[in-house]
SEMIKOL-427743 format. One line per 2 residues: their letters; for each residue x, y, z of N, C-alpha, C. Coordinates in nm, 3 decimals. Layout:
BEGIN
A	X:Y:Z:X:Y:Z:X:Y:Z ~ ...
// end
This chain:
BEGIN
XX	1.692:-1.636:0.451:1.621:-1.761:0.438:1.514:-1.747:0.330 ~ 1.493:-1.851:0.254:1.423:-1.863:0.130:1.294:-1.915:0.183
XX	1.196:-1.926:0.107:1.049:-2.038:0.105:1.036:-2.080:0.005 ~ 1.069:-2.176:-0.041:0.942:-2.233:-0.156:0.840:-2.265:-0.176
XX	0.770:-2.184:-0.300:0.629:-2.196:-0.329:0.610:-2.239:-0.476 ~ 0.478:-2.255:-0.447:0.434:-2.315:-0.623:0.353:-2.172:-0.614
XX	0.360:-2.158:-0.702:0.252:-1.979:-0.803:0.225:-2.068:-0.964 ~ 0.129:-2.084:-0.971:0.053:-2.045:-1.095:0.055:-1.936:-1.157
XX	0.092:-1.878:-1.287:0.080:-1.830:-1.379:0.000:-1.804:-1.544 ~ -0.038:-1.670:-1.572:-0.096:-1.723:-1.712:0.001:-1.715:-1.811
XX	-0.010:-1.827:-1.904:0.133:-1.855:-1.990:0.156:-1.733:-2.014 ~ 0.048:-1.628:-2.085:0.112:-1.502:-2.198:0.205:-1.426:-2.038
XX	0.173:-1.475:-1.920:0.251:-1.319:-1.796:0.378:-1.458:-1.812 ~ 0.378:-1.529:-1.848:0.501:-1.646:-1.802:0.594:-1.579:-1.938
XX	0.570:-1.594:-2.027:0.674:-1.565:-2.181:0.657:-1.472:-2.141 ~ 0.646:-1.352:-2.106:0.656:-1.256:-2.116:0.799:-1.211:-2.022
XX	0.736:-1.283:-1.861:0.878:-1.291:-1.772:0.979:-1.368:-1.836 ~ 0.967:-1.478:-1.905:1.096:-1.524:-1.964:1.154:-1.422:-2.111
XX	1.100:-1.353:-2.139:1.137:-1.276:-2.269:1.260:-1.203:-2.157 ~ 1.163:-1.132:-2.085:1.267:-0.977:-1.971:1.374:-1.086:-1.921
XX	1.357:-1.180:-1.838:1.398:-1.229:-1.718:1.463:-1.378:-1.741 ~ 1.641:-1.426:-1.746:1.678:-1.505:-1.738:1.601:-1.620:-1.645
XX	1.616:-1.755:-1.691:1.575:-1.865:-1.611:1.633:-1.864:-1.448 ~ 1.744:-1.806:-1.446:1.832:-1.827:-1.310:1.809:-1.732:-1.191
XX	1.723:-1.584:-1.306:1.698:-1.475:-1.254:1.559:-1.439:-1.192 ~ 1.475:-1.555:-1.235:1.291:-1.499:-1.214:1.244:-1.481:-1.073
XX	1.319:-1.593:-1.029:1.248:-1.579:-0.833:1.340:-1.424:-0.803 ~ 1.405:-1.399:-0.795:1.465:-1.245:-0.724:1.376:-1.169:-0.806
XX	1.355:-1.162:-0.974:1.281:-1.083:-0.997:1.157:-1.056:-0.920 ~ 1.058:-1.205:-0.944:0.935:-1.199:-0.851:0.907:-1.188:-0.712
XX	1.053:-1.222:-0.634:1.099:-1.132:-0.525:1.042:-0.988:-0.488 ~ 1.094:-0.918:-0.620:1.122:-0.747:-0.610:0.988:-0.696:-0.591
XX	0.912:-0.760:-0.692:0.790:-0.696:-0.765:0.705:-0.744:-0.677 ~ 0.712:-0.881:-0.619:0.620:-0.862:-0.502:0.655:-0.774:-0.403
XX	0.778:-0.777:-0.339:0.812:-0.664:-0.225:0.762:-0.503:-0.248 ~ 0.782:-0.502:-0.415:0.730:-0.335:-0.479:0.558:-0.345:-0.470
XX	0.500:-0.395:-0.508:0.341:-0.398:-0.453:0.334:-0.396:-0.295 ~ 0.338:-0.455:-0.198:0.340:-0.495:-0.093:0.332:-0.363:-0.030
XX	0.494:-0.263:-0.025:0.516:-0.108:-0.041:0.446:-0.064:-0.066 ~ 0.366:-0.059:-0.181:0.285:0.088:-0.227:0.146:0.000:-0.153
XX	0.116:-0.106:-0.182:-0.045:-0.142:-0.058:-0.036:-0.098:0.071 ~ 0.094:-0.084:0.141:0.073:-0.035:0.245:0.098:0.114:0.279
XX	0.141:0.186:0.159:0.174:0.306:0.169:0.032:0.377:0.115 ~ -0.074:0.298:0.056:-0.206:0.373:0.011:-0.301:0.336:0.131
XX	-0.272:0.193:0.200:-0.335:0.210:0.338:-0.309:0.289:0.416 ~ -0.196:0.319:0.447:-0.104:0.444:0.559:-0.157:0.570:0.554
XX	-0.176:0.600:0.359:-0.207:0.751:0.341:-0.377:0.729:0.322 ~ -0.466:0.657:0.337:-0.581:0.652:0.376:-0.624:0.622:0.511
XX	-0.588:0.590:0.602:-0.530:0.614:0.772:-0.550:0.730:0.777 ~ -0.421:0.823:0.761:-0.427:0.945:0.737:-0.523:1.017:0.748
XX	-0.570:0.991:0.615:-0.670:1.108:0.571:-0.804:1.068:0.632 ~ -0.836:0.958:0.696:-0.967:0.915:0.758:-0.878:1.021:0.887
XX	-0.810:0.962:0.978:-0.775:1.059:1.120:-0.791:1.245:1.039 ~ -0.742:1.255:0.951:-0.748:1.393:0.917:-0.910:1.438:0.907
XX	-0.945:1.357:0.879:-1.115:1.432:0.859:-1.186:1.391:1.012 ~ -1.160:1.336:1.055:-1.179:1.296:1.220:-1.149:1.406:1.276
XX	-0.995:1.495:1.279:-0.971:1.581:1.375:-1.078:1.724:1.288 ~ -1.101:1.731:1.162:-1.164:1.851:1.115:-1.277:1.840:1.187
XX	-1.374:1.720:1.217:-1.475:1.703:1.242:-1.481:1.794:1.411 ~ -1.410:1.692:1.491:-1.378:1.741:1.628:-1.347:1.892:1.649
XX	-1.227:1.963:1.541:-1.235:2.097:1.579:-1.391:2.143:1.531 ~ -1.433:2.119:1.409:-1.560:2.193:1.397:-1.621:2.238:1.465
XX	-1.696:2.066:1.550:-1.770:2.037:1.659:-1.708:2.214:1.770 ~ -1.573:2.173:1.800:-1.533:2.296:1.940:-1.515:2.418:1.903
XX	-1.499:2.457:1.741:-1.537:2.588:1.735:-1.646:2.676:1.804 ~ -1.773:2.614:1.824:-1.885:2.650:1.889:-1.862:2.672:2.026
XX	-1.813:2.593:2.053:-1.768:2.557:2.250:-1.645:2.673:2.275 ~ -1.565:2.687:2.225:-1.452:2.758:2.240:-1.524:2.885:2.252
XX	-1.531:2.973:2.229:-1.625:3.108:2.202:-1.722:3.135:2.321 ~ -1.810:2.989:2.326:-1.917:3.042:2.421:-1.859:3.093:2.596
XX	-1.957:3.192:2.633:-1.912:3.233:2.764:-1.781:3.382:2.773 ~ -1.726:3.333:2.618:-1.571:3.483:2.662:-1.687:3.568:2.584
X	-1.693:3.700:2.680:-1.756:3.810:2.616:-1.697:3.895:2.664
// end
């Protein structure tokens, strides 16, 4: 299933898609290239997720390095 939308463009990104991109061809193009951004925004949110939980668990072991130790003698 399709949607139609209106998008605004600036002429020089418009000739430019019509230079690459047949008239019949532009919505699948602008299809792609939105779906290809979309991907990598959520794949730099995912791997910044990540790395926030990753410095979260460094924090927490830090913290129990101290705790772990105390008491075994």
């Amino acid at each position: 299933m399709s949607v139609r939308i209106n998008v605004s463009l600036p002429e020089d990104t418009f000739e430019k898609l019509c230079q690459e991109v047949g008239p019949r061809k532009r919505s699948r193009f602008i299809s792609t290239a939105i779906e290809r951004v979309l991907r990598d925004k959520r794949a730099e949110r995912l791997a910044a997720e990540y790395r926030e939980a990753a410095a979260e668990i460094r924090r927490v072991n830090t913290e129990l390095e101290g705790v772990i130790g105390d008491g075994i003698d």
